[in-house]
Residue, then its C-alpha position, 0 to 999 in steps of 0.5 A: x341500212x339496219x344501222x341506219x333503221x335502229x339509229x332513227x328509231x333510237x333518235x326518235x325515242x330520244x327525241x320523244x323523250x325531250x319533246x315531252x320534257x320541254x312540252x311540260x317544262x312550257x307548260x308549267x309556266x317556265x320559258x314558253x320557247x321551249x314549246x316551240x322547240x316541243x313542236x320540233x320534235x314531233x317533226x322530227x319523230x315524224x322525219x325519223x319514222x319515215x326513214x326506219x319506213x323507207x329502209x324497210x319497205x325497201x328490205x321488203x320490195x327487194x327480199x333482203x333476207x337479212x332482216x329476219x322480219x322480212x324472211x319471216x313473212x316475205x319469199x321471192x314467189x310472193x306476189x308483189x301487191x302482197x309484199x305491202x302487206x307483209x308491212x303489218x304481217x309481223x309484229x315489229x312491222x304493225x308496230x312501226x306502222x302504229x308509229x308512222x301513223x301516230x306520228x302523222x296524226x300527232x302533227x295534223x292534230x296539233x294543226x287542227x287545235x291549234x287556234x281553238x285550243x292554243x293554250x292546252x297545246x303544251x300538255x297536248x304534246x306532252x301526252x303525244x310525245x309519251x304515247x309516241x315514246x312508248x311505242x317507239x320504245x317497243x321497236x327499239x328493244x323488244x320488237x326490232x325491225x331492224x334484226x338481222x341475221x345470215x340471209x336465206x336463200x328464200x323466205x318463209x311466205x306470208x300467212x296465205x289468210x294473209x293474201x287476201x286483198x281485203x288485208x290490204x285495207x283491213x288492218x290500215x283501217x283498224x290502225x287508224x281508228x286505234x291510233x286516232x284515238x289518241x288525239x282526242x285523248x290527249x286533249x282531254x287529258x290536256x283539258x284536265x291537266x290545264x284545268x280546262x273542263x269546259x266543252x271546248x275540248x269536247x268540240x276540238x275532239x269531236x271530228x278526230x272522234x268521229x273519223x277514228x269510229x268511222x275508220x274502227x267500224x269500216x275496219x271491222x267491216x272489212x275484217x268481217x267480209x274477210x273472214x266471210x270469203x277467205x277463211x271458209x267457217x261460213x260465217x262472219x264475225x266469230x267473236x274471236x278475242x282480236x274481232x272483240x278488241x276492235x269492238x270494245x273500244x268502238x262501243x265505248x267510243x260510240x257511247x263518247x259519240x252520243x254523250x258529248x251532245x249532252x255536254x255541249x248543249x247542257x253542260x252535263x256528263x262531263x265526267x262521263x265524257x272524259x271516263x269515256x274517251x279514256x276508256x275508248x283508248x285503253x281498250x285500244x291499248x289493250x286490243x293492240x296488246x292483246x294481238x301483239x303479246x299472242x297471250x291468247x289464241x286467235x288467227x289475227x294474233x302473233x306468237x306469244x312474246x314478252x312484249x305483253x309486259x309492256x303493254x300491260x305497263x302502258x295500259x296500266x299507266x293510262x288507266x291510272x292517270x286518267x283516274x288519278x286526273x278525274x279524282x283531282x278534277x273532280x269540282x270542275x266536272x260538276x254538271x251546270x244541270x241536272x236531269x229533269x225527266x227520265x223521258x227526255x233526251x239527255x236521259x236516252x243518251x244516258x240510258x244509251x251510254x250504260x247500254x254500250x258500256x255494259x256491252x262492251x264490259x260483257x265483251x271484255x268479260x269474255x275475253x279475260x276470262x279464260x285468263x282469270x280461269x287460269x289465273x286462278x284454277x291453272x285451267x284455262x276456260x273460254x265462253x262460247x258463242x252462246x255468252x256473247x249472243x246472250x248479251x248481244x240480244x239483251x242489249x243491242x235490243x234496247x240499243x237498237x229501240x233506243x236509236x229511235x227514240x232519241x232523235x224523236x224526243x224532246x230535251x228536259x222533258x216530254x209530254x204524254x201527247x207529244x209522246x203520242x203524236x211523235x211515235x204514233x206511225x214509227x210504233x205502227x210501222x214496227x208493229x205491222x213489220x213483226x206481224x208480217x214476219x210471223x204471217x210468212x214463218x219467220x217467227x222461229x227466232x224470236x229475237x229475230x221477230x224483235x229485231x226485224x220490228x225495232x229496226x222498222x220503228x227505227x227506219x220509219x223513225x228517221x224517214x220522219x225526221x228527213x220528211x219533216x225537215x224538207x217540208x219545213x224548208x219546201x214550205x218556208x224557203x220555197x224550194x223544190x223537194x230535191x233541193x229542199x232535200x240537199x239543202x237539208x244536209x248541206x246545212x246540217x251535215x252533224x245531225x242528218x249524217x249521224x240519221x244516215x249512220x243509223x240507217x247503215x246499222x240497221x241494215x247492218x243488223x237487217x242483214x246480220x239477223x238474215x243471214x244467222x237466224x234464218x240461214x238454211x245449211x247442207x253437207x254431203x259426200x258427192x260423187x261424180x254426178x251426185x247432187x246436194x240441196x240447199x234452200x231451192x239451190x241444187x248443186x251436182x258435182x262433175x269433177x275436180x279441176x286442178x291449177x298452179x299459182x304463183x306460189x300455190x297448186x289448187x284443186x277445185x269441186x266443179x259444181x252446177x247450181x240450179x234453183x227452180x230448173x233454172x240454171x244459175x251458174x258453176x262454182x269452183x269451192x276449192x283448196x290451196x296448197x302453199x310451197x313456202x308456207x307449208x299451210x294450205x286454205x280454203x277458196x270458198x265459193x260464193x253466188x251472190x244475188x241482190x233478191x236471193x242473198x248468198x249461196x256460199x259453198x266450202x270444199x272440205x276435202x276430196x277423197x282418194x277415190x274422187x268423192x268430194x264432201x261439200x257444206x253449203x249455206x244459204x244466207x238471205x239478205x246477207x248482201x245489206x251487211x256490205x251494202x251498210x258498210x257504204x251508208x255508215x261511211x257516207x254518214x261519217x264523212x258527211x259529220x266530219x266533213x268540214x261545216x264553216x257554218x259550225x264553225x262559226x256558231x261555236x266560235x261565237x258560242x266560246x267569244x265571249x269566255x277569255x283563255x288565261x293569260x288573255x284577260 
């Protein structure tokens, strides 16, 4: 069966290989049935990882110890909703997940442009079938599913940070943001190879865009929520160098998000756009590299391998091409308009787009630096927390203004009384939002007290923009509020989705800013029937509690929480020993309150003599980071959500223009 597995995976690297050949020999004008046969291919990629997919999970389900990735992160006491899991628990299983997942979306993207964008099809698959190769080269020689070995007895287990149910769906989500990426990608590319620099790529793209961000954000979300309950620190994003990898292309892809608009509408920032896209997706490259070569330290990332050079090959040829592409495109990218006034919108999506691109370079910055350093003075330096706080307040502040301002203000220019009348409430709203933060005492962080008034404005900003389109359509269509409401959406899901994803991000930073700059902590060493106080919660230890898993014994902190003189509840902060593993992890304890936000307890160990040291926070409105999660996914699907009124306005807009070789 390994044979069978590296013989589809050899196939497919040949066939990656032949699919990009014939894609450019159609391409250049040669025989235009070559084509066809490049379509081919990419089913017969897709059919070929889907049977190195089947062997495989079928060695994981069975504990075929033979295939050493399966020893390596699989034991018969694993439980059997985490063998799927163990999929993407090693570095040549996350890769053939990156292939299956690329293979798959190569063919729904070529689907889904096909009648659009016929003609950029050749150069379209040209780019997959590189991409795929790349990717596929990397499980046929470095990182090999499909090595086998003298089967153990049992397997080694699977990292316990792993079984969690949140990885289950953490990763998936962040392979398929990643990878998606592609898509939009390689049309533009295509549109560069072509010739074609007109906004109907940017259309073509848009939607494939959208659900890649949507499924990075989620991800990232997720993985949030994951280090918040499973790794036991007390906190939720610790700027590791793979969280970060997942952020930078996320932000440069949000800035690609924002920019396009400009270009359809007037036709500028065209190279922006492409720089963008092609930014979006080397950072993934590198993000991917950056967990895969285990180059630096982190939870999420493998054991250092050769595999980096590759990467480091891949990256490189994408940054280049892309270069070497907008350098020869460079006459057809001129914008058909100028920028008439700072104080317009085309000049807030500008100001936006420097705003999250330098975001994501001081991201980068801090990630690379402790490469650099050693590079250059053989010590290996890192920056701390502090550096990326710095440049999350400098300019996540302005982002976060500027997420007001942009759906309020006019295009071209504003006038000083528009400007007036528009911002008059949503300036009071922030106003009188930082005034009462400071009459309650909330005024020990002051980037607290800015965040708190922006994200008032911002709130009051968009309400404003839901009333104002209701009420138009109560007053000229006649309908009642609620379906005046509806029908709002419903007929302009693009705008009023992208209303709901901010609204999701500023609960996001709401509840970000709670339960960091206003978080009360407490530590102890507790005797039985001793207590600890944190915030208005007590919580008194009577004893341990001790328990036997599938594959682990725990030992458990009983504590009794009370508030007030009311009692809450009983937490069990506990500790994990794995056989298999040979690693232990920390179960924290969490009481959750939609009014009070968190109480979040960790064991940090339990002496001989029975004491217990315990740490406990208590985070408010910790609960709106999760809670935002379900807006901006609601407000993603409502913008990819299929509009056929959309769809008939763009192809209106493009009837008029003939594709070469039609005229």
């Amino acid at each position: 069966m390994a044979l069978i597995g590296q013989g589809a995976l050899i196939l497919a690297l040949l066939v990656a290989i032949y699919s990009a050949g014939t894609s450019l020999w159609a391409a250049t004008g040669h025989d235009r049935r070559f084509l066809v046969s490049a379509r081919h291919g990419l089913w017969a990629i897709f059919g070929l990882v889907i049977v190195a997919d089947a062997i495989f999970l079928r060695a994981l389900f069975t504990h075929d110890f033979t295939f050493k990735v399966v020893s390596d992160t699989s034991s018969r006491s694993l439980p059997t909703v985490y063998l799927i899991t163990a999929w993407w628990g090693s570095q040549a299983g996350s890769l053939l997940l990156w292939s299956t997942v690329l293979a798959i979306f190569s063919l729904l993207g070529l689907r889904s442009t096909r009648r659009v964008l016929g003609e950029l099809q050749p150069w379209m698959i040209m780019v997959l079938s590189l991409i795929s190769g790349f990717f596929l080269l990397l499980l046929v020689v470095p990182a090999s599913p499909f090595v086998t070995q003298i089967a153990p007895v049992d397997g080694v287990g699977l990292n316990p940070s792993l079984q969690n149910p949140y990885m289950a769906l953490h990763p998936p989500s962040l392979y398929l943001g990643y990878v998606g990426l592609a898509i939009p990608f390689s049309l533009a590319m295509a549109a560069m190879l072509a010739g074609r620099t007109d906004a109907r790529w940017v259309v073509a793209s848009r939607r494939w865009t959208l659900a890649s961000w949507g499924f990075l954000g989620i991800g990232m979300l997720l993985g949030a929520h994951w280090a918040y309950t499973e790794v036991g620190w007390g906190g939720f994003w610790a700027w590791d160098p793979v969280e970060n990898a997942a952020l930078m292309p996320w932000l440069v892809a949000t800035a690609f998000l924002h920019s396009v608009m400009v270009q359809e509408r007037k036709g500028m920032l065209k190279v922006w756009n492409i720089a963008l896209i092609a930014g979006a997706f080397a950072l993934s490259i590198f993000g991917t590299f950056l967990t895969r070569s285990g180059i630096l330290s982190s939870i999420h990332a493998f054991v250092a391998t050769d595999i980096g050079w590759y990467f480091m090959v891949g990256l490189g040829a994408v940054l280049v091409g892309a270069f070497v592409l907008i350098l020869w495109r460079l006459p057809l990218l001129r914008a058909d308009q100028r920028i008439e006034s700072l104080v317009s919108r085309e000049a807030t999506f500008l100001f936006n787009n420097l705003l999250l691109v330098g975001l994501a370079f001081a991201v980068l910055w801090g990630v690379v630096f402790p490469l650099l350093t050693e590079a250059v003075g053989q010590v290996r330096e890192s920056v701390s927390t502090p550096f990326y706080e710095f440049f999350v307040i400098a300019f996540g502040l302005p982002l976060l203004l500027l997420m007001g301002i942009g759906p309020l203000i006019a295009w071209r220019r504003a006038s000083f009384r528009q400007l007036r009348t528009t911002f008059l409430w949503p300036v009071l709203g922030g106003v009188i939002t930082g005034a009462v933060m400071v009459a309650f005492g909330l005024d020990s962080s002051w980037p607290g007290v800015a965040a708190g008034s922006i994200c008032a404005f911002v709130t009051v900003t968009i309400i404003s923009e839901f009333v104002r389109g209701t009420a138009a359509r109560h007053r000229v269509a006649g309908e009642s509020w609620p379906i005046a409401f509806l029908h709002l959406i419903d007929r302009n899901r693009r705008r009023y989705g992208g209303y709901i994803v901010h609204l999701g991000v500023v609960m996001f930073v709401i509840g970000a800013v709670g339960a960091s700059a206003y978080q009360t902590e407490a530590e102890g060493l507790l005797q039985k029937g001793e207590s600890l106080t944190v915030g208005s919660n007590v919580l008194t230890f009577e004893g341990v509690e001790r328990e036997r898993g599938p594959n682990y014994s725990a030992r458990s902190a009983v504590l009794r929480v009370t508030s007030d003189g009311e009692e809450i509840g009983v937490l069990r902060p506990g500790q994990r020993a794995y056989t298999r593993e040979q690693t232990t992890s920390n179960e924290v304890a969490i009481n959750t309150t939609l009014t009070q936000g968190d109480l979040f307890v960790i064991l940090d160990g339990i002496r001989a003599d029975g004491a217990v040291k315990i740490k406990a926070f208590y985070k408010p409105v910790v609960n709106l980071l999760w809670l935002a999660g379900f807006l901006f996914a609601g407000g993603v699907i409502l913008c990819v959500w299929p509009d056929p009124r959309e769809r008939r306005r763009i192809a209106k807009r493009y009837a008029e223009e003939s594709l070469p070789g039609e005229s």
